[in-house]
PDB file of N, CA, C and O in Angstrom:
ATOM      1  N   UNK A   1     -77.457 -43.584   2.187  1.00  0.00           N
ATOM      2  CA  UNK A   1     -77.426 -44.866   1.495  1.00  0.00           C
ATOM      3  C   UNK A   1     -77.872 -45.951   2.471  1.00  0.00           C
ATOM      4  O   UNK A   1     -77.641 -46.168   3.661  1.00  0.00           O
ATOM      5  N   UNK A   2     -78.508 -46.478   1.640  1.00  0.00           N
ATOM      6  CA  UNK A   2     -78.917 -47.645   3.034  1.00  0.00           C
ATOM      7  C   UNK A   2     -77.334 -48.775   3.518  1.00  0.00           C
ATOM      8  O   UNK A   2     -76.127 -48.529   3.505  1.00  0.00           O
ATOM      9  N   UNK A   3     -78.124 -49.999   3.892  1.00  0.00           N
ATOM     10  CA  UNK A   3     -76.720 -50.627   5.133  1.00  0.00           C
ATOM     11  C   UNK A   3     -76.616 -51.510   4.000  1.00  0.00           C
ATOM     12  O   UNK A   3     -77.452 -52.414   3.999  1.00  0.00           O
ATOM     13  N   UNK A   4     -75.759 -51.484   2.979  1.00  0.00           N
ATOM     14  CA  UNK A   4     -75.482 -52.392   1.502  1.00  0.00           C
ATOM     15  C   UNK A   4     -74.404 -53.154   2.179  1.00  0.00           C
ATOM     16  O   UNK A   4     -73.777 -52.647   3.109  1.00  0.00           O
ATOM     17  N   UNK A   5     -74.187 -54.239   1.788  1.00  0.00           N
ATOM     18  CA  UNK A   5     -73.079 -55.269   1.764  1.00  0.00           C
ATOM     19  C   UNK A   5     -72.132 -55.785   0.842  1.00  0.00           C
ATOM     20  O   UNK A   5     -72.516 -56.456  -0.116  1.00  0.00           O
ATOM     21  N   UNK A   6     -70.976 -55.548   1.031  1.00  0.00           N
ATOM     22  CA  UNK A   6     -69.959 -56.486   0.039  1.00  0.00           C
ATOM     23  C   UNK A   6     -70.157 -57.904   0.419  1.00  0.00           C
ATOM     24  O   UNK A   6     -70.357 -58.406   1.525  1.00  0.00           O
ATOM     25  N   UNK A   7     -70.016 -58.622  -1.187  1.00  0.00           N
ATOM     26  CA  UNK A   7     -70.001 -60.164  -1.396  1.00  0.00           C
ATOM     27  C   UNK A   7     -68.949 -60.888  -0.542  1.00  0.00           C
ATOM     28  O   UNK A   7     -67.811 -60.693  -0.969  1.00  0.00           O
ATOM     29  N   UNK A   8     -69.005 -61.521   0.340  1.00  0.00           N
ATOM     30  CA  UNK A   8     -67.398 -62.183   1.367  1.00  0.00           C
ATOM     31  C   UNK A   8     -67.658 -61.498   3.026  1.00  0.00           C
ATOM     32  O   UNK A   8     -67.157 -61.962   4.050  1.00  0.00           O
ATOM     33  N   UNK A   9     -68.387 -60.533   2.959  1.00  0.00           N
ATOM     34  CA  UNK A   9     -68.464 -59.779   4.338  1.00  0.00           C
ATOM     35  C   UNK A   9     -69.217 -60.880   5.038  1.00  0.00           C
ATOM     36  O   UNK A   9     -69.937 -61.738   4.526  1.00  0.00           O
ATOM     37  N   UNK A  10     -68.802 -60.623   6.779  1.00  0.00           N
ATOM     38  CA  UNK A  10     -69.517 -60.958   7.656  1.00  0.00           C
ATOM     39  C   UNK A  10     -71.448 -61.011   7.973  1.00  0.00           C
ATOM     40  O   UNK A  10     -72.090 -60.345   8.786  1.00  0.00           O
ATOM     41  N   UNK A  11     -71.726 -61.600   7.418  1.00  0.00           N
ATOM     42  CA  UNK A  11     -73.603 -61.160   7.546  1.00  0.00           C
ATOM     43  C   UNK A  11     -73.973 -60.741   9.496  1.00  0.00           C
ATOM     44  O   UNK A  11     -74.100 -61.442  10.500  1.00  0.00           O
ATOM     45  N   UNK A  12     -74.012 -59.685   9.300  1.00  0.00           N
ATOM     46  CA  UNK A  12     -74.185 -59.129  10.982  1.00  0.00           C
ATOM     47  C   UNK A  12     -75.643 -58.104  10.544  1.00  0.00           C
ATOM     48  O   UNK A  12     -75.359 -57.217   9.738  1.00  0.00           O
ATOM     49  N   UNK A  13     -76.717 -58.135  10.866  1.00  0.00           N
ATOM     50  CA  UNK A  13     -77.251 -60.242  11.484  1.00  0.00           C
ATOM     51  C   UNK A  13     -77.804 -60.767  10.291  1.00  0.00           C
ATOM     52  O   UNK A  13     -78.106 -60.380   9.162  1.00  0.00           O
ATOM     53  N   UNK A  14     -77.821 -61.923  11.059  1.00  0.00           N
ATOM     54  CA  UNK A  14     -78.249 -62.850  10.105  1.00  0.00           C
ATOM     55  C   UNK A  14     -79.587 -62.700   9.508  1.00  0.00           C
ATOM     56  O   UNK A  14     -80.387 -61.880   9.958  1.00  0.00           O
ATOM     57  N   UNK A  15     -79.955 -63.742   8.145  1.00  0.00           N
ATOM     58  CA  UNK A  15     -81.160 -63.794   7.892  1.00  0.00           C
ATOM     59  C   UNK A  15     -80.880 -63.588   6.407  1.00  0.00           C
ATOM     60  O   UNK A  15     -79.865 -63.658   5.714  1.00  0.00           O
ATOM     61  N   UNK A  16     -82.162 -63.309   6.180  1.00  0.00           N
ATOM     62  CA  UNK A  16     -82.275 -63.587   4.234  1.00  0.00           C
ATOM     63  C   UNK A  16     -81.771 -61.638   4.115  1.00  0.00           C
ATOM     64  O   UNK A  16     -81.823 -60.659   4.859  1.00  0.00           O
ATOM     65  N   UNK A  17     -81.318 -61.948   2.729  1.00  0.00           N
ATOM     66  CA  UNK A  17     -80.288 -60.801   2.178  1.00  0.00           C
ATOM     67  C   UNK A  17     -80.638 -60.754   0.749  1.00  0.00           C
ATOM     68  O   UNK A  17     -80.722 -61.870   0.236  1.00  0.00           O
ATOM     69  N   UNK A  18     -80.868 -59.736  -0.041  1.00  0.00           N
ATOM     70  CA  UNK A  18     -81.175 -59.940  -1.476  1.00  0.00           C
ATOM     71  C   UNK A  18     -80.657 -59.337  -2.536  1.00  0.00           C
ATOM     72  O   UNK A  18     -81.300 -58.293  -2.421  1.00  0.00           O
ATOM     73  N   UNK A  19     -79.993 -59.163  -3.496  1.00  0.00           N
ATOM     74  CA  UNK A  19     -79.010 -58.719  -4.217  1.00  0.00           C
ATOM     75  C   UNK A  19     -79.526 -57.241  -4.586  1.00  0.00           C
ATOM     76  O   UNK A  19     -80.743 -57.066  -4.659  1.00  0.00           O
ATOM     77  N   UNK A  20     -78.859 -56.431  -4.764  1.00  0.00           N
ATOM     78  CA  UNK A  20     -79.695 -54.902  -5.335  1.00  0.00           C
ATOM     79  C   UNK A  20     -77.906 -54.632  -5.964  1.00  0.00           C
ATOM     80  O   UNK A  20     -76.862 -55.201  -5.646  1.00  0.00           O
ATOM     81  N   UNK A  21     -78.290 -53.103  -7.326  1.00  0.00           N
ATOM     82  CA  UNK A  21     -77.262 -52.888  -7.760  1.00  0.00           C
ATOM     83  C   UNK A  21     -76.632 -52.116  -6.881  1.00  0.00           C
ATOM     84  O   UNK A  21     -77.147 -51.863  -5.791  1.00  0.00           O
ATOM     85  N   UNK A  22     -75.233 -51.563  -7.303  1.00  0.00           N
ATOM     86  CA  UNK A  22     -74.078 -50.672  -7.041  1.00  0.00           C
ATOM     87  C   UNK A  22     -74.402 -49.843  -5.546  1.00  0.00           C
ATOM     88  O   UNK A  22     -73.770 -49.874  -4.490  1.00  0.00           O
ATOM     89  N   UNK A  23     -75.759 -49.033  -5.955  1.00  0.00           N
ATOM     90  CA  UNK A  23     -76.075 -48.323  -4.791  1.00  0.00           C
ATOM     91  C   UNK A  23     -77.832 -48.295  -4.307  1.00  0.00           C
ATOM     92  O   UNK A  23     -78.386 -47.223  -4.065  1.00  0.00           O
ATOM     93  N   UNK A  24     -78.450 -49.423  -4.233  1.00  0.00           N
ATOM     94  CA  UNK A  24     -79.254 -50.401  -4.052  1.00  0.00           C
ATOM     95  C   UNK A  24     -80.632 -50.448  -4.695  1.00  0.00           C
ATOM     96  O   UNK A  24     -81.762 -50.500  -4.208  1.00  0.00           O
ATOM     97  N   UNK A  25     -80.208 -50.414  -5.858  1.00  0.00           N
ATOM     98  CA  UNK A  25     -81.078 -50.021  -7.278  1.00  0.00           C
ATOM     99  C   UNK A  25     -81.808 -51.945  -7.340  1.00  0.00           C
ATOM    100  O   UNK A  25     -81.197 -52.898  -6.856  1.00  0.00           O
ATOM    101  N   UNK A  26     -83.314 -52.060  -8.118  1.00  0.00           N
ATOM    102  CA  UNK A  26     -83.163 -53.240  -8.600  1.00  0.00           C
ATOM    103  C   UNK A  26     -82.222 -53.805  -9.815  1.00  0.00           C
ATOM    104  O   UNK A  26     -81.835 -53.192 -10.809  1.00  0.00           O
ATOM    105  N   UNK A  27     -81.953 -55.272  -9.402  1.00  0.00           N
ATOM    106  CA  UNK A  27     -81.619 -56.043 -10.295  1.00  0.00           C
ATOM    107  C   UNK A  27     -82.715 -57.508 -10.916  1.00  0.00           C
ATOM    108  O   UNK A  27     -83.593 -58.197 -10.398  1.00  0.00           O
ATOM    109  N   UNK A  28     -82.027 -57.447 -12.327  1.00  0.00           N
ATOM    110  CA  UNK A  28     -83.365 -58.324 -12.995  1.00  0.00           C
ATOM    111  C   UNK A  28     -82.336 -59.686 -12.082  1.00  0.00           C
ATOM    112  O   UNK A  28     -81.156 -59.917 -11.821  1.00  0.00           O
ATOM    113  N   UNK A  29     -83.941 -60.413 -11.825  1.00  0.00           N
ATOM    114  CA  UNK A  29     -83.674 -61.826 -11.307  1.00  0.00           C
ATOM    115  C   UNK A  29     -82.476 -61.765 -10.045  1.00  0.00           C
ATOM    116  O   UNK A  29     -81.433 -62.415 -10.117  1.00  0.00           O
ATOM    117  N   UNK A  30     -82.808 -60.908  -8.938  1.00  0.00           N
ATOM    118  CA  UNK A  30     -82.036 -61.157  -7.859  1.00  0.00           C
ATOM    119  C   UNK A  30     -82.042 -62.423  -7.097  1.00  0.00           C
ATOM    120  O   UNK A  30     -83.024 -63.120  -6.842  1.00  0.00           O
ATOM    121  N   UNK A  31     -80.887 -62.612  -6.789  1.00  0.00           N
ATOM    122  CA  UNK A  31     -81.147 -64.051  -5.889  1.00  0.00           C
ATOM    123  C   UNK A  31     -81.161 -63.519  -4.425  1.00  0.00           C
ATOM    124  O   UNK A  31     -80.719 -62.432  -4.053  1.00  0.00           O
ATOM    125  N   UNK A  32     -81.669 -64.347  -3.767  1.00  0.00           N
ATOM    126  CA  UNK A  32     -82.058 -64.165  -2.627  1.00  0.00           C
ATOM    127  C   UNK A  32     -82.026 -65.253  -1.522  1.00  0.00           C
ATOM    128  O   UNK A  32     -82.640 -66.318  -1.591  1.00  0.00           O
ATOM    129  N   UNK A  33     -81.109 -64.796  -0.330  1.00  0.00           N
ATOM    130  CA  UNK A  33     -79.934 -66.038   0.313  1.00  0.00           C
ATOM    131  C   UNK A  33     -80.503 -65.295   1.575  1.00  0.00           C
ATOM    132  O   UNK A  33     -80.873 -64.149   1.833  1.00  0.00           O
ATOM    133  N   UNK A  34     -80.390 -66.593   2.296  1.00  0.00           N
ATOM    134  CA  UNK A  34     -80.844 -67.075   3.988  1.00  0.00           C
ATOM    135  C   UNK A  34     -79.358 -67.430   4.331  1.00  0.00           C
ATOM    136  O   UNK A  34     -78.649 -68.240   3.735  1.00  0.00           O
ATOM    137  N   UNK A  35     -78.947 -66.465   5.687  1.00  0.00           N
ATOM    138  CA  UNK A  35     -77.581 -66.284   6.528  1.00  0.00           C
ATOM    139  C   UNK A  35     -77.661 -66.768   7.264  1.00  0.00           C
ATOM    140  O   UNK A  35     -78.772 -66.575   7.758  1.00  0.00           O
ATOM    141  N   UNK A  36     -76.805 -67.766   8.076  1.00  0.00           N
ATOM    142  CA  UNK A  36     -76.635 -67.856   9.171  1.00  0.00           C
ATOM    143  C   UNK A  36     -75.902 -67.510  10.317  1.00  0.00           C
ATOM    144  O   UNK A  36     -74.806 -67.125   9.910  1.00  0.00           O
ATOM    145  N   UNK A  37     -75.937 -67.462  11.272  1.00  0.00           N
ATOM    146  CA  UNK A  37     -74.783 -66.673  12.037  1.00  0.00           C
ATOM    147  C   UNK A  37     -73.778 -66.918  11.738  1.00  0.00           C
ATOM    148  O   UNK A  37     -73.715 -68.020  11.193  1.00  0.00           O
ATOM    149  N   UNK A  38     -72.596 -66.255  11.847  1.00  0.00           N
ATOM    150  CA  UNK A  38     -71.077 -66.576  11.191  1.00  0.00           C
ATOM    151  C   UNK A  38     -70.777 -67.091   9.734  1.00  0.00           C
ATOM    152  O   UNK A  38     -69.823 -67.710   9.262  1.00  0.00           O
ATOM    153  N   UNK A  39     -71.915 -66.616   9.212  1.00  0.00           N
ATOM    154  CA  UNK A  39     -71.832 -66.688   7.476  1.00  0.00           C
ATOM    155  C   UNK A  39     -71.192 -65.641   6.961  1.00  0.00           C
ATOM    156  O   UNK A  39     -71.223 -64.522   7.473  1.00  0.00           O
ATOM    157  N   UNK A  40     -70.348 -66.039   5.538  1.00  0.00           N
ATOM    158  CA  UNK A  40     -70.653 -64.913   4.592  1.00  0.00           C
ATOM    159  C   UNK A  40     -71.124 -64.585   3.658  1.00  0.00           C
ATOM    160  O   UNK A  40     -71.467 -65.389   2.792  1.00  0.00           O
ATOM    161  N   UNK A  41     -71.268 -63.395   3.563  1.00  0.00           N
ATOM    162  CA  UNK A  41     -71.944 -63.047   1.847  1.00  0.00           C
ATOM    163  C   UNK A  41     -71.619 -63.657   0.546  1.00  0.00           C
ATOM    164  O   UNK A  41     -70.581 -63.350  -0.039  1.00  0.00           O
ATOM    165  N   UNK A  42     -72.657 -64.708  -0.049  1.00  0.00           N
ATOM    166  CA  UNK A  42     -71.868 -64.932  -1.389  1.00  0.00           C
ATOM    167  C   UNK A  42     -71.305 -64.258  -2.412  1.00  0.00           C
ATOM    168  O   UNK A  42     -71.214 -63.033  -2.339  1.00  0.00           O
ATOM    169  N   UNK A  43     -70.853 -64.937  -3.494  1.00  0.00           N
ATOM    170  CA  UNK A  43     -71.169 -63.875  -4.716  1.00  0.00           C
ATOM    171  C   UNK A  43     -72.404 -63.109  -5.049  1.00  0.00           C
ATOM    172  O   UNK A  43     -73.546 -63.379  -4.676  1.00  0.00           O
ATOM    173  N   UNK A  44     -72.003 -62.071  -5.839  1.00  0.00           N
ATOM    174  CA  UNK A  44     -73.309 -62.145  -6.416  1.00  0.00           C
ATOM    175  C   UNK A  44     -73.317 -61.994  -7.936  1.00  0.00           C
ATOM    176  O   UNK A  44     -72.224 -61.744  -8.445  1.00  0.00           O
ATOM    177  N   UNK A  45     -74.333 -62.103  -8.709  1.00  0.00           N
ATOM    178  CA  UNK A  45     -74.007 -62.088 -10.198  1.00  0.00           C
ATOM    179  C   UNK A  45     -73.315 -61.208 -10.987  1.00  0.00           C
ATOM    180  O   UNK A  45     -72.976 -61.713 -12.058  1.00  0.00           O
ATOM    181  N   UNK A  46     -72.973 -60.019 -10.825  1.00  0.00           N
ATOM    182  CA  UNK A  46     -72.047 -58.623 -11.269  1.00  0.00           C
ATOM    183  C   UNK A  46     -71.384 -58.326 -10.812  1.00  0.00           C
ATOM    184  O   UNK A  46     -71.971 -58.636  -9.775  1.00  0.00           O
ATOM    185  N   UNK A  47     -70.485 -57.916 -10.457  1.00  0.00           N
ATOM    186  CA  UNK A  47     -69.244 -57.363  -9.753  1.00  0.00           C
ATOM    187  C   UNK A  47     -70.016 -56.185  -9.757  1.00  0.00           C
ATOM    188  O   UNK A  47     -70.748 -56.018 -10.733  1.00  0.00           O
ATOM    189  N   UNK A  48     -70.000 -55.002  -8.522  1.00  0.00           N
ATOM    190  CA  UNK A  48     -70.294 -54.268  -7.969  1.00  0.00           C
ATOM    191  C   UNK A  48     -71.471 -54.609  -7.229  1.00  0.00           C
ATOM    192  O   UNK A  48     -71.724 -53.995  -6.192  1.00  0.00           O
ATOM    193  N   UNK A  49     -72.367 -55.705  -7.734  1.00  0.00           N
ATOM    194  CA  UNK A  49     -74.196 -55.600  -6.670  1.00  0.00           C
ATOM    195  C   UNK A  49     -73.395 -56.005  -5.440  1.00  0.00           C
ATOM    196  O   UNK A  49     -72.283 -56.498  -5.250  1.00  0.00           O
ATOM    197  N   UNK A  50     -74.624 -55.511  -4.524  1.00  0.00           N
ATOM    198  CA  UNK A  50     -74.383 -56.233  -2.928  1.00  0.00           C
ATOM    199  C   UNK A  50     -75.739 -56.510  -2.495  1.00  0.00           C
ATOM    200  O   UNK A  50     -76.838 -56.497  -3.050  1.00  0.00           O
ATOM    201  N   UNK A  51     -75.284 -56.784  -1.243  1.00  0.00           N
ATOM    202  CA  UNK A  51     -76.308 -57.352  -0.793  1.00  0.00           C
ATOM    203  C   UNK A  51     -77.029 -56.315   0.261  1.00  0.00           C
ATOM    204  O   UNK A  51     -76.395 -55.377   0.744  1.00  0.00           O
ATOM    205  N   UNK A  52     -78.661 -56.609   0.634  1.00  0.00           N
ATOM    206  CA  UNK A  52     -79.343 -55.661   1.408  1.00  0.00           C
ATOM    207  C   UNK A  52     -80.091 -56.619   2.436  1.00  0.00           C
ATOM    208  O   UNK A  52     -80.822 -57.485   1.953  1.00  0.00           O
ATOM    209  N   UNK A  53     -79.959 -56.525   3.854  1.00  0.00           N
ATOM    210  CA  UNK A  53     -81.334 -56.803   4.691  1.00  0.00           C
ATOM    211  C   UNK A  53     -82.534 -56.727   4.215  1.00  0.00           C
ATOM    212  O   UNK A  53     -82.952 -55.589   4.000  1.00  0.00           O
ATOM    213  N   UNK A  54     -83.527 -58.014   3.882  1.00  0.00           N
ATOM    214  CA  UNK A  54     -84.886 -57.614   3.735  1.00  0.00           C
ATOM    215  C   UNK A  54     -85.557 -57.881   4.478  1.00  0.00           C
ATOM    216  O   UNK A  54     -86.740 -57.554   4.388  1.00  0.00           O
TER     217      UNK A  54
END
């Protein structure tokens, strides 16, 4: 499985992150968020998506 993220986690490292489903499938209309160091992961629109390094 690739390195998926829960919504609230530490972003280690930083940088843009983009929503994918459950187990890192596309999602329609992902949003797509710029981290900064000592950020965390927002929500994201579904309960289960996370987030992926792009």
């Amino acid at each position: 499985m690739a390195d998926l993220k829960k919504p609230g986690m530490d972003a280690q490292p930083s940088g843009k992150y983009k929503e994918v489903g459950p187990r890192g499938g596309k999602v329609n209309n992902p949003r797509i968020v710029t981290i900064d160091p000592g950020d965390r992961l927002p929500p994201t629109q579904q309960p289960g998506n996370r987030w992926k390094k792009k």
